[in-house]
matplotlib code that plots the C-alpha trace (Angstrom):
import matplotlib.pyplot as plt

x = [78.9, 76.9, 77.3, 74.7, 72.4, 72.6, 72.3, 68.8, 68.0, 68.8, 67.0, 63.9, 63.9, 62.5, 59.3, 59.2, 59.7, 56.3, 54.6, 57.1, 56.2, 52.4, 53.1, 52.4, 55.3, 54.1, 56.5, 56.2, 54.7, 53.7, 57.2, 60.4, 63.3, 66.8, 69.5, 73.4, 76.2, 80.0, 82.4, 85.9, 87.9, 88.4, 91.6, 90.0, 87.9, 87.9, 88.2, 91.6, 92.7, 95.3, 97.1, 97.1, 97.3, 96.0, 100.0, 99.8, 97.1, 98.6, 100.5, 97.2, 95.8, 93.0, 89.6, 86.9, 86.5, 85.6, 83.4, 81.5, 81.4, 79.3, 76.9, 76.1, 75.0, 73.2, 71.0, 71.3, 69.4, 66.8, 66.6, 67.1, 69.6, 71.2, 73.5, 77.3, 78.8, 81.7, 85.9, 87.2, 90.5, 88.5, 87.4, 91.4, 93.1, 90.4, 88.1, 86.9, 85.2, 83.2, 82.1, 81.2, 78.9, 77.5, 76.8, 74.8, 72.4, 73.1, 73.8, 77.4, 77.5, 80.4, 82.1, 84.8, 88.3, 90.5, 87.6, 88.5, 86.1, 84.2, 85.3, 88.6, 88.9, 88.7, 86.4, 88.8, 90.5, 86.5, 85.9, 88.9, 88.6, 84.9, 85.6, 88.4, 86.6, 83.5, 85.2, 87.4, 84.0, 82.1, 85.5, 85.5, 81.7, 80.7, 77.5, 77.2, 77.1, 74.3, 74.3, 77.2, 77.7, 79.9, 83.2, 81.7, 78.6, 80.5, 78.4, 77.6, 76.6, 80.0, 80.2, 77.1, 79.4, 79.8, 75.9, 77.1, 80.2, 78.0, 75.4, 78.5, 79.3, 76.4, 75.3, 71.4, 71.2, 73.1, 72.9, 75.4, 73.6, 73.0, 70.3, 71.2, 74.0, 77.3, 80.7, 82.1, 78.6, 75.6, 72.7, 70.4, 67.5, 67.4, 64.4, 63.9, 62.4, 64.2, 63.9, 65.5, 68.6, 68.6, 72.0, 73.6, 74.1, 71.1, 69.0, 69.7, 67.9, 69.0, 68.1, 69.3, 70.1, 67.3, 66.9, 64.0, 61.9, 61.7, 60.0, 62.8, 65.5, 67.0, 68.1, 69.7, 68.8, 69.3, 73.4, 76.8, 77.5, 73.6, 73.0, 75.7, 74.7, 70.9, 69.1, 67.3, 63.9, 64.1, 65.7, 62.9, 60.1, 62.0, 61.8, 58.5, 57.0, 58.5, 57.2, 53.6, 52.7, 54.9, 54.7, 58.6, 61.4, 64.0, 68.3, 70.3, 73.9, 76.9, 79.9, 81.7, 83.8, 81.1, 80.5, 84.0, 84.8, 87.7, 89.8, 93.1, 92.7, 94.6, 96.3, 94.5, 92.9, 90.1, 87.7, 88.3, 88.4, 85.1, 84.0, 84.7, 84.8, 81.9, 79.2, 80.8, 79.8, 76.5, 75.5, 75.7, 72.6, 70.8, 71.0, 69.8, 66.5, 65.9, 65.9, 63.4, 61.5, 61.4, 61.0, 64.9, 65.7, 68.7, 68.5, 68.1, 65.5, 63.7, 64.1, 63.5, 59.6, 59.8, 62.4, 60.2, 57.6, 60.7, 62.3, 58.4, 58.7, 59.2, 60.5, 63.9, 66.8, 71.1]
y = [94.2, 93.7, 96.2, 95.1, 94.1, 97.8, 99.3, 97.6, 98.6, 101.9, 102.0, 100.9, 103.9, 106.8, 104.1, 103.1, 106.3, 107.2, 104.0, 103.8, 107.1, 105.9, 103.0, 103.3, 103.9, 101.1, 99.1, 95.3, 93.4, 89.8, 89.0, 88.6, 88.9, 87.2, 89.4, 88.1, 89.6, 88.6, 88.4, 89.2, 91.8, 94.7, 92.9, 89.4, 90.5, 88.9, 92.4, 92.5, 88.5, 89.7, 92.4, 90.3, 87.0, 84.9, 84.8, 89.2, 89.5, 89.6, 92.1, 94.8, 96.6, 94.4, 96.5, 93.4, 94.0, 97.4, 97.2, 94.3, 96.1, 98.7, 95.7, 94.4, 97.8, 98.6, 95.6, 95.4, 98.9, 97.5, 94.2, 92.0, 88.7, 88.1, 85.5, 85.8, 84.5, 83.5, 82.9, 80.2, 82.6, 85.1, 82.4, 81.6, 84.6, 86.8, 84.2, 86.9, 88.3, 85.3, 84.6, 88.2, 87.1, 84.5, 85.5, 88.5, 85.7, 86.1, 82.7, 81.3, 80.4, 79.1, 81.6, 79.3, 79.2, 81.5, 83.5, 81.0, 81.3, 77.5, 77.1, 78.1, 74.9, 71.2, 69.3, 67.6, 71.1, 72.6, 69.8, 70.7, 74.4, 73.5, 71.0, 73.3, 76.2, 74.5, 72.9, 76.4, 78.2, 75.5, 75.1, 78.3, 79.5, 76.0, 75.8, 73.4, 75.3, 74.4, 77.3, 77.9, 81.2, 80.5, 83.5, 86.0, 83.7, 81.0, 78.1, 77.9, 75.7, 74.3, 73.1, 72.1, 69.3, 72.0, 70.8, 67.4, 68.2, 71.0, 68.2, 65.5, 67.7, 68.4, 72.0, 71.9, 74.9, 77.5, 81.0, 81.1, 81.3, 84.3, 84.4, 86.7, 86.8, 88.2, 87.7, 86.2, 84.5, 83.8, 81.1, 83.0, 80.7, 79.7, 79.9, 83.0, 81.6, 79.5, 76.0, 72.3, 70.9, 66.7, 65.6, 61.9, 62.7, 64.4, 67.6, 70.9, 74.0, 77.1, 80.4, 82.5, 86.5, 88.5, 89.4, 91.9, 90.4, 93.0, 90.9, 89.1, 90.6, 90.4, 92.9, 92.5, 94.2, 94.7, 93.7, 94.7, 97.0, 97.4, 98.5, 100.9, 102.5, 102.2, 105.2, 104.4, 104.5, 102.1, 99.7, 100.0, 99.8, 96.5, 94.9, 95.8, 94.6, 91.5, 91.3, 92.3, 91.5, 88.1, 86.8, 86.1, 87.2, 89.5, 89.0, 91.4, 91.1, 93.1, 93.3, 95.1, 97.1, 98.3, 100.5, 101.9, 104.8, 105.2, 101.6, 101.8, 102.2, 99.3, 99.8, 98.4, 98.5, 101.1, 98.6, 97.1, 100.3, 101.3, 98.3, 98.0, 101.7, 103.6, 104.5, 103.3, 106.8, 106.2, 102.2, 103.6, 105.5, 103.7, 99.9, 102.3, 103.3, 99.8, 98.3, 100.3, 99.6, 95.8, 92.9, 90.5, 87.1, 85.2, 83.0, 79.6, 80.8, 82.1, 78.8, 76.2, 76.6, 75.9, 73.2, 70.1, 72.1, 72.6, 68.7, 67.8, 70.6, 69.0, 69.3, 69.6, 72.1, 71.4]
z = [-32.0, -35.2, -37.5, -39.8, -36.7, -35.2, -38.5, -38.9, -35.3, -36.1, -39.3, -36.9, -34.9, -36.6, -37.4, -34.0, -31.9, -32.4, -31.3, -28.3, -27.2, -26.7, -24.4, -20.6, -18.9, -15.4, -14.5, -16.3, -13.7, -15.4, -16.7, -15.2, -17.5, -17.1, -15.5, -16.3, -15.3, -17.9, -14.8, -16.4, -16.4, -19.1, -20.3, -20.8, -23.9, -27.1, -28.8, -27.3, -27.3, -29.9, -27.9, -24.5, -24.1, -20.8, -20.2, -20.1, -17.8, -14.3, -16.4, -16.0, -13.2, -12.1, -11.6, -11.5, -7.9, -7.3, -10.7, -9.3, -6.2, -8.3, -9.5, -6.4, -4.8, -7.5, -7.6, -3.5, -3.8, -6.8, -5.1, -7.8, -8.0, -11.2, -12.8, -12.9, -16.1, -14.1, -15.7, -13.8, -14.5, -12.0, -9.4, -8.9, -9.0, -7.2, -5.3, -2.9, -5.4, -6.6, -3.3, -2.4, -5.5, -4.2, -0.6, -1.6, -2.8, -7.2, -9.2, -10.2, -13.8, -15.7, -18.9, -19.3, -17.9, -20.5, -22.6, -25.4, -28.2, -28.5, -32.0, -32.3, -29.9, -30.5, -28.6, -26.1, -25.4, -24.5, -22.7, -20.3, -20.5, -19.3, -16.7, -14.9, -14.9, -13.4, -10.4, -9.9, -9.6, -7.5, -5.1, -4.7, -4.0, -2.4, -5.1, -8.1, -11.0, -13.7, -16.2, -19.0, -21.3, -24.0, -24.4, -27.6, -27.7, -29.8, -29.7, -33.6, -36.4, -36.6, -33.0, -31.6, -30.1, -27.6, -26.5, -25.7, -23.9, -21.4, -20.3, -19.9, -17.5, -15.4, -16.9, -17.3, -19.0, -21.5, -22.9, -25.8, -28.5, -30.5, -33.3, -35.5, -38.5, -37.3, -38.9, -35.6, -34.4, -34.2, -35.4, -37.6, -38.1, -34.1, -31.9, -30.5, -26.9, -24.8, -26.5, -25.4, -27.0, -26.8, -26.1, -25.9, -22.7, -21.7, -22.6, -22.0, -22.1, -24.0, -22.9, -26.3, -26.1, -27.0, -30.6, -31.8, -35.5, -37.7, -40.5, -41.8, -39.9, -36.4, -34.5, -30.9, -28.0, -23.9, -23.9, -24.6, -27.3, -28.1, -24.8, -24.8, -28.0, -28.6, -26.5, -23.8, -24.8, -27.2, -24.9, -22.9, -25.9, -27.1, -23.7, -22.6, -26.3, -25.5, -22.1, -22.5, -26.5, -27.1, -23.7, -23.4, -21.3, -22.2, -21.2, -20.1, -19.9, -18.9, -17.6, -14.6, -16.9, -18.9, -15.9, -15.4, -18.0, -16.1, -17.0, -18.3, -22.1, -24.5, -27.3, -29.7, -33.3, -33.5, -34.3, -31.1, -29.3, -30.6, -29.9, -25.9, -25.4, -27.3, -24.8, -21.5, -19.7, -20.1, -18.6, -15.3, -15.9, -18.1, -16.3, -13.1, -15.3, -16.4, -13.4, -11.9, -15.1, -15.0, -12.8, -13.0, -11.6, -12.2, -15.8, -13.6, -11.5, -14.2, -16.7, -13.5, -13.4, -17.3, -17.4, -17.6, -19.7, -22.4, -21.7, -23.2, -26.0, -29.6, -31.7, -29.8, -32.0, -32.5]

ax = plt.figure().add_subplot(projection="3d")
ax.plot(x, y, z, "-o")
ax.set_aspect("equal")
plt.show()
């Protein structure tokens, strides 16, 4: 969560409400927006990498089923197919529920094999985090895997290596970077529509996590903590402006535990609390209202009718 990012979102309001109120309230029917799902559990967080290590967490009562359980009726009943952001960790120590995932029709994607932030890693050690994770997940659903999300969006300035490694190993598209200024992420000045990365080894296209202009400053939107703690009808304004006056598609992304107020609370710093735990009663509710609202498809579906549009795009962005 971005402090400084919600704070400007939440300056926004009180000049926005107004305007918001005044839009038609149809469903968005000319744009399809990208629906992503974080597959890990509530002890595999970042917020929390301090007080349990990947050596802990057989240690913890493991919840990912039943909370993807939750997902999958949910968009079952909306009809929708989204994209899991897969840990390898999950796809070997609870492979039933990845291909549960993947027989209900929804896209495996790769989130990494230990939630390992990309730059606390060299480039050799991402390379086989990457590589193990992807054969786990494509062993265990029976699919290739082309799409990667990056643990706490980590893809930055200082490791756009990362880019070269992903298409080395096959990926054809990502979704870890963030374009907004954040103490532990983010790209500030990058496109805010998918764009094409040129690799030595190929090109890749990056599908970024939505980000709201507000003149000079970004704010996020439609994920994580900003989902959680932004009300609903701005959620809804900021997606459907994107939809019908830019013309671009909107991400959401989640995570099974996100809809469990119930998980075992972790001791923890109360930044990190806050963090994971502030508005967790209400996702249930609100990711039910938004997908009525809006039209989802997975992230590849959605990017592979643009993909050889954005290969010809220039100039291409590290």
């Amino acid at each position: 969560m971005d402090p400084g990012g919600l704070g400007r979102t939440l300056r926004s309001l009180m000049c926005i409400r107004f305007a918001a109120d005044s839009v038609a309230l149809n469903m968005s029917e000319t744009q399809a927006n990208a629906l992503t799902i974080d597959l890990e559990d509530y002890y595999h967080v970042s917020a929390f990498s301090d007080r349990v290590s990947p050596s802990q967490w057989k240690d913890n009562v493991s919840r990912v089923e039943d909370n993807t359980d939750r997902l999958l009726c949910l968009f079952e009943k909306h009809g929708w197919r989204a994209t899991f952001f897969t840990l390898g960790w999950v796809a070997k120590e609870h492979p039933r529920v990845v291909r549960k995932v993947a027989a209900a029709g929804h896209e495996i994607a790769c989130h990494s094999l230990l939630h390992r932030r990309v730059y606390e890693m060299s480039p050799a050690e991402f390379r086989e985090d990457t590589l193990a994770a992807k054969r786990l997940l494509e062993d265990c659903c029976g699919l290739s895997v082309r799409g990667y999300r990056a643990p706490s969006f980590s893809i930055c300035r200082d490791c756009t290596w990362a880019f070269d490694i992903l298409a080395e190993c096959g990926f054809s598209y990502d979704s870890s970077v963030f374009p907004v200024r954040h103490p532990n992420y983010g790209v500030p000045d990058a496109p805010l529509n998918p764009f094409v990365v040129r690799t030595s080894s190929g090109t890749l296209v990056e599908f970024p996590m939505t980000t709201l202009a507000f003149g000079a400053a970004r704010s996020p939107l439609a994920g994580g903590a900003y989902f959680r703690l932004l009300p609903y009808w701005f959620t809804r304004w900021g997606i459907r402006y994107l939809n019908d006056v830019e013309g671009r598609p909107a991400c959401l992304y989640l995570h099974p535990w996100e809809l469990d107020p119930q998980q075992p609370r972790l001791d923890a710093s109360l930044t990190a609390r806050l963090r994971h735990y502030i508005g967790i009663t209400g996702v249930q509710g609100k990711l039910n209202r938004l997908l009525t609202d809006f039209t989802f498809q997975p992230m590849g579906q959605l990017l592979e009718a643009q993909f050889a549009r954005l290969r010809e795009a220039a100039p291409a962005h590290r």
